[in-house]
DODO-768668 format. One record per residue: residue in one letter; x, y, z of N, C-alpha, C in turn. Coordinates in steps of 0.05 Angstrom, whole numbers, padded with zeros to 5 digits, always signed. Layout:
N
aXYZXYZXYZ
...
This chain:
169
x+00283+01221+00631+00265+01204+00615+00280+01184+00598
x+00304+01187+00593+00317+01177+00571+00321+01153+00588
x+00334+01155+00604+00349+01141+00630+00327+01117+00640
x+00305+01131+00644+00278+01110+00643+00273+01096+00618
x+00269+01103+00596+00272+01091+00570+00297+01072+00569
x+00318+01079+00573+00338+01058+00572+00333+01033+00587
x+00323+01043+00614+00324+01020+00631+00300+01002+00627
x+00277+01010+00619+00256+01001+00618+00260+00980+00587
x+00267+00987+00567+00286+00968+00545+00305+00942+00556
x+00323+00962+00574+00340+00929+00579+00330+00906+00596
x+00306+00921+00622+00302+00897+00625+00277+00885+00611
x+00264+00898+00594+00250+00874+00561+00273+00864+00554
x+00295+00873+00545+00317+00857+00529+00320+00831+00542
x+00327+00830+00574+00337+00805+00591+00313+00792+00594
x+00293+00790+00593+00270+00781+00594+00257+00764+00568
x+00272+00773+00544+00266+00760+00521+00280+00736+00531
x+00270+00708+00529+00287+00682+00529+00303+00676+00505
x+00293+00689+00487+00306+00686+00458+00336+00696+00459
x+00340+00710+00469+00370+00721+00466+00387+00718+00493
x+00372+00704+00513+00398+00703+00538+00414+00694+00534
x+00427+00704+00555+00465+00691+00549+00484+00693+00526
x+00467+00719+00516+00488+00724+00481+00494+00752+00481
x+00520+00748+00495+00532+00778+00500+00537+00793+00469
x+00537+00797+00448+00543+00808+00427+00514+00815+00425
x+00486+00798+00432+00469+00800+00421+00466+00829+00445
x+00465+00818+00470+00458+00848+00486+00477+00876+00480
x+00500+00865+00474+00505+00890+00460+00493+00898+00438
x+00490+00887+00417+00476+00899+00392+00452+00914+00409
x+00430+00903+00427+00410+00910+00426+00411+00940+00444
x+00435+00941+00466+00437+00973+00470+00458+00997+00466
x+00462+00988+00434+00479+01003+00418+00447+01036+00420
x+00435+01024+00405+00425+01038+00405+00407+01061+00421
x+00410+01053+00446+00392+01055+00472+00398+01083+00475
x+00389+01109+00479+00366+01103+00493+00344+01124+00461
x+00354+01123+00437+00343+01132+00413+00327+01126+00399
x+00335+01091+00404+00318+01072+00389+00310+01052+00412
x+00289+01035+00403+00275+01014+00422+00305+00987+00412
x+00305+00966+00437+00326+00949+00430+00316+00936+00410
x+00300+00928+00405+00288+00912+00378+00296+00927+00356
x+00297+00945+00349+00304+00965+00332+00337+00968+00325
x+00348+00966+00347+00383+00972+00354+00390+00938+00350
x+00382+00920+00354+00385+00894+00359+00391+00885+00328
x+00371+00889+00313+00367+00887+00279+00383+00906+00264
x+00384+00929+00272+00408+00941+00259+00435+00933+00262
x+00452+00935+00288+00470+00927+00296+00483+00897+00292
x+00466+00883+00290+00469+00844+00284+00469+00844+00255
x+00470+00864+00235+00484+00862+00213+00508+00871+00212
x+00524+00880+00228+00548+00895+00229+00558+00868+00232
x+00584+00857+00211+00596+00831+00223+00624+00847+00245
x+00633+00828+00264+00649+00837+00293+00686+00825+00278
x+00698+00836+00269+00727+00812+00267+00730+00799+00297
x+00731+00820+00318+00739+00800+00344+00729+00780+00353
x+00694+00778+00341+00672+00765+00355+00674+00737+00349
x+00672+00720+00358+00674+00715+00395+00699+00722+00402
x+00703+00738+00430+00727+00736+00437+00748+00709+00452
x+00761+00706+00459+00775+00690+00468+00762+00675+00495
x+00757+00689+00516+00750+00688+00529+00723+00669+00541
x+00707+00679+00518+00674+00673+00504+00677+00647+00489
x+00704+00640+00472+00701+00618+00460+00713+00590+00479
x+00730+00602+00500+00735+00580+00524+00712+00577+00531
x+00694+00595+00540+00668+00591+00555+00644+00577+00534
x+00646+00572+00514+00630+00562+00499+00638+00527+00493
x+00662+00527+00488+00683+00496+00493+00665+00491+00519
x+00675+00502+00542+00671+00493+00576+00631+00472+00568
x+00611+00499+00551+00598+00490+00551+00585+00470+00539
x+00596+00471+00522+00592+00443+00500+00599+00420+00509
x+00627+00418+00519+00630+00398+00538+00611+00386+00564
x+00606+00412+00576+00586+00405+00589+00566+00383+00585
x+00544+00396+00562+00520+00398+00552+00533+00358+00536
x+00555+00352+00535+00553+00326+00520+00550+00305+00554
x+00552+00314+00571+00555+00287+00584+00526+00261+00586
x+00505+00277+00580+00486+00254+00577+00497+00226+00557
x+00512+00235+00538+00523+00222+00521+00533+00208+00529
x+00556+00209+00548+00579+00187+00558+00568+00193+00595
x+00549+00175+00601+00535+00177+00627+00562+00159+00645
x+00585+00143+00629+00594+00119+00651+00628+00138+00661
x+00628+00161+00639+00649+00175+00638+00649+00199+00669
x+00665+00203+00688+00662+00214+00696+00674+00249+00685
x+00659+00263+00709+00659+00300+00687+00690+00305+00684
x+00713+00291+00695+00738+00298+00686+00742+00285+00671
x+00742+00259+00666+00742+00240+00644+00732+00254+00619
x+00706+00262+00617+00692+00275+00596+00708+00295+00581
x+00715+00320+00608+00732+00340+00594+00749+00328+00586
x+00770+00306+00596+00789+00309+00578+00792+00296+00550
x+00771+00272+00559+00758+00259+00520+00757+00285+00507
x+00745+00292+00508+00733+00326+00494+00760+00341+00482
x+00773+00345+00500+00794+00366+00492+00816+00345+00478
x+00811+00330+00485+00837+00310+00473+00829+00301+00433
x+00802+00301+00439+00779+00307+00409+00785+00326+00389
x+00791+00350+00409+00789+00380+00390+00814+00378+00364
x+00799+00381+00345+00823+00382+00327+00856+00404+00336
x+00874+00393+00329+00903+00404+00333+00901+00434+00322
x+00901+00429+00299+00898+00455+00283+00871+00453+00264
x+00875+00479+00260+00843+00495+00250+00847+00520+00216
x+00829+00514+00201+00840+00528+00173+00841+00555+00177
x+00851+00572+00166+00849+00604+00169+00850+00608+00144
x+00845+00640+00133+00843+00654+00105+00865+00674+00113
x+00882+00673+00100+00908+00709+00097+00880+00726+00089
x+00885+00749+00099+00868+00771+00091+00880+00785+00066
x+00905+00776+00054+00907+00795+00034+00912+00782+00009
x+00923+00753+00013+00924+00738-00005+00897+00723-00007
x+00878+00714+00012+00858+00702+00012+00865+00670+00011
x+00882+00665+00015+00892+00634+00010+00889+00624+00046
x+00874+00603+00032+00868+00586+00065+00897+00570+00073
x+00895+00568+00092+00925+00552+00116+00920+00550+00140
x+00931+00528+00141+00923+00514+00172+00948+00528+00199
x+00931+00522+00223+00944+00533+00237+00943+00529+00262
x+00957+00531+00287+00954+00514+00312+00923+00524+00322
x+00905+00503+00333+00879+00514+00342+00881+00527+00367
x+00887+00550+00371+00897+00561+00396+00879+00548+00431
x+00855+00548+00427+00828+00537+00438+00840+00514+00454
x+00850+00491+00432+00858+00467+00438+00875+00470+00462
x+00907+00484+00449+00920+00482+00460+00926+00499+00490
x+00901+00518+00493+00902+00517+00518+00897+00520+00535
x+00868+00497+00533+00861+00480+00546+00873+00449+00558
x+00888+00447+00534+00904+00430+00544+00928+00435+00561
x+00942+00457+00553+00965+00462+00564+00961+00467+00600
x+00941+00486+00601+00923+00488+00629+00909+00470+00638
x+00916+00437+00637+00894+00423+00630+00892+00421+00666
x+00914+00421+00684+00911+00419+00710+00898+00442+00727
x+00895+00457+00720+00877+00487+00726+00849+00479+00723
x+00846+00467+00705+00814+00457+00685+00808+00439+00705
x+00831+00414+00707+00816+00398+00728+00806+00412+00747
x+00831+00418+00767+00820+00425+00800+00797+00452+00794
x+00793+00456+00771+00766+00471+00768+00744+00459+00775
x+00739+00428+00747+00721+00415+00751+00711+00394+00774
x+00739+00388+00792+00737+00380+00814+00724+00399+00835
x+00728+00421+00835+00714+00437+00851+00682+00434+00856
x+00681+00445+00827+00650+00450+00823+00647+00428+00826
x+00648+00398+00818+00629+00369+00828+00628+00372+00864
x+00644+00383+00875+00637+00380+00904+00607+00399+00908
x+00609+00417+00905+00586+00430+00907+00557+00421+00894
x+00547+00422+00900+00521+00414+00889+00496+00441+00881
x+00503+00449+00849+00496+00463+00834+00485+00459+00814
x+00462+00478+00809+00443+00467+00787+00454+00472+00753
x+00453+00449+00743+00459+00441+00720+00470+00456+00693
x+00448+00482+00694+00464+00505+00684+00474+00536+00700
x+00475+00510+00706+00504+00540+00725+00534+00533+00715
x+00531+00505+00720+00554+00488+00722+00588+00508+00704
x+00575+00508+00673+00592+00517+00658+00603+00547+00674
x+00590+00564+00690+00605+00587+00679+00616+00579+00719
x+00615+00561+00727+00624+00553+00757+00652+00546+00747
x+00650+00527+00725+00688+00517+00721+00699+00532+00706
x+00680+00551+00689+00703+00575+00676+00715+00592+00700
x+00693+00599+00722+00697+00612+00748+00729+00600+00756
x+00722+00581+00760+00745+00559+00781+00769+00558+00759
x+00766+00554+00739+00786+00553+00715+00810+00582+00719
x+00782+00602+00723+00809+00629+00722+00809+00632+00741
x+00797+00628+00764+00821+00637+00791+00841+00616+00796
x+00839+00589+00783+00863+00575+00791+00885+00583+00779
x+00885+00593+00745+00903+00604+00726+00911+00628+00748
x+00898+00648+00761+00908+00674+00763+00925+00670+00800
x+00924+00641+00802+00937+00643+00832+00967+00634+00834
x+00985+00648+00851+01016+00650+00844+01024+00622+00843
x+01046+00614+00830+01050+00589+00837+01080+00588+00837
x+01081+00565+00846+01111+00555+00861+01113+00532+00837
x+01149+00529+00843+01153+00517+00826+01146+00494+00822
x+01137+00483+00843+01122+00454+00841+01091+00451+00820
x+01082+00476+00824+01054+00487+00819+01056+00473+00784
x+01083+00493+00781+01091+00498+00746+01096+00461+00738
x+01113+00445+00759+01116+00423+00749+01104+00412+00747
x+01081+00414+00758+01055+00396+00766+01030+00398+00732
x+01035+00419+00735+01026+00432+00706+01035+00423+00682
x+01063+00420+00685+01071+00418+00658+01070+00388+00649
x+01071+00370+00673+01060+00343+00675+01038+00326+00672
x+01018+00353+00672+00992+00341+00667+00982+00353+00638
x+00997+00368+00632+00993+00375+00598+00986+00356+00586
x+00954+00355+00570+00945+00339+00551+00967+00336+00525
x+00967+00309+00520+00974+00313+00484+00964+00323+00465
């Protein structure tokens, strides 16, 4: 019964439009599962603040989408053009707080740099996905797709030079 209760929750959870695509949020909501209803686990849990939250991973994929989501903006720009306006935009560095002194200091924006540093991975990502003809929001998690299997495939030393040549400023 529980097992039914759980399942019968998550898919109301995915079904709410309000919360798709917010992985912390579907976690909060089956922290509690299968004890409490997700609405219940959802509101408890989303007061808990996360140190990790967003992870790394989540905040590339959120860049990928933002970027995305601007090209109505620059319609004459093509989508590699765009990304790299974009990333070339991102501030260098970003403020932080010491946790023990509490004193704010700046610091390399890790985000920026690498995206830029991978900036040739990013392309032949975004080159990929424009060949295909995919609907509009897909797009973002197609060139995060294409982004990490190009990062995770071996490369030769040409690979590396090719890379290190197309590194954004």
């Amino acid at each position: 019964m529980e097992a039914g209760f759980a399942q019968n929750e998550l898919v109301d959870f995915i079904t709410t439009k309000k919360y798709a695509r917010d992985p912390l949020g579907l976690a909060n909501a089956m922290a509690g599962l299968p004890t409490m209803t997700w609405q219940v686990s959802h509101e408890r849990c989303s007061k808990i603040k996360y140190a990790q939250w967003p992870t790394f991973p989540f905040r590339v994929f959120k860049q990928i989408e933002t970027i995305w989501n601007r090209r109505e903006t620059y319609p004459t720009l093509s989508r590699v053009q765009l990304f790299r306006q974009e990333i070339e935009n991102i501030s260098k560095t970003v403020m932080d707080i010491d946790p023990e002194s509490r004193k704010k200091f700046k610091k390399e924006n890790y985000l920026r740099s690498y995206l830029a540093n991978d900036w040739r991975n990013l392309r032949l990502g975004i080159e990929e996905v424009e060949k295909s003809q995919s609907h509009p929001g897909q797009v973002p998690f197609l060139i995060l797709a294409a982004f990490m299997r190009n990062l995770g495939k071996p490369r030769t030393a040409r690979d590396t030079l090719l890379i290190e040549q197309e590194k954004l400023p």
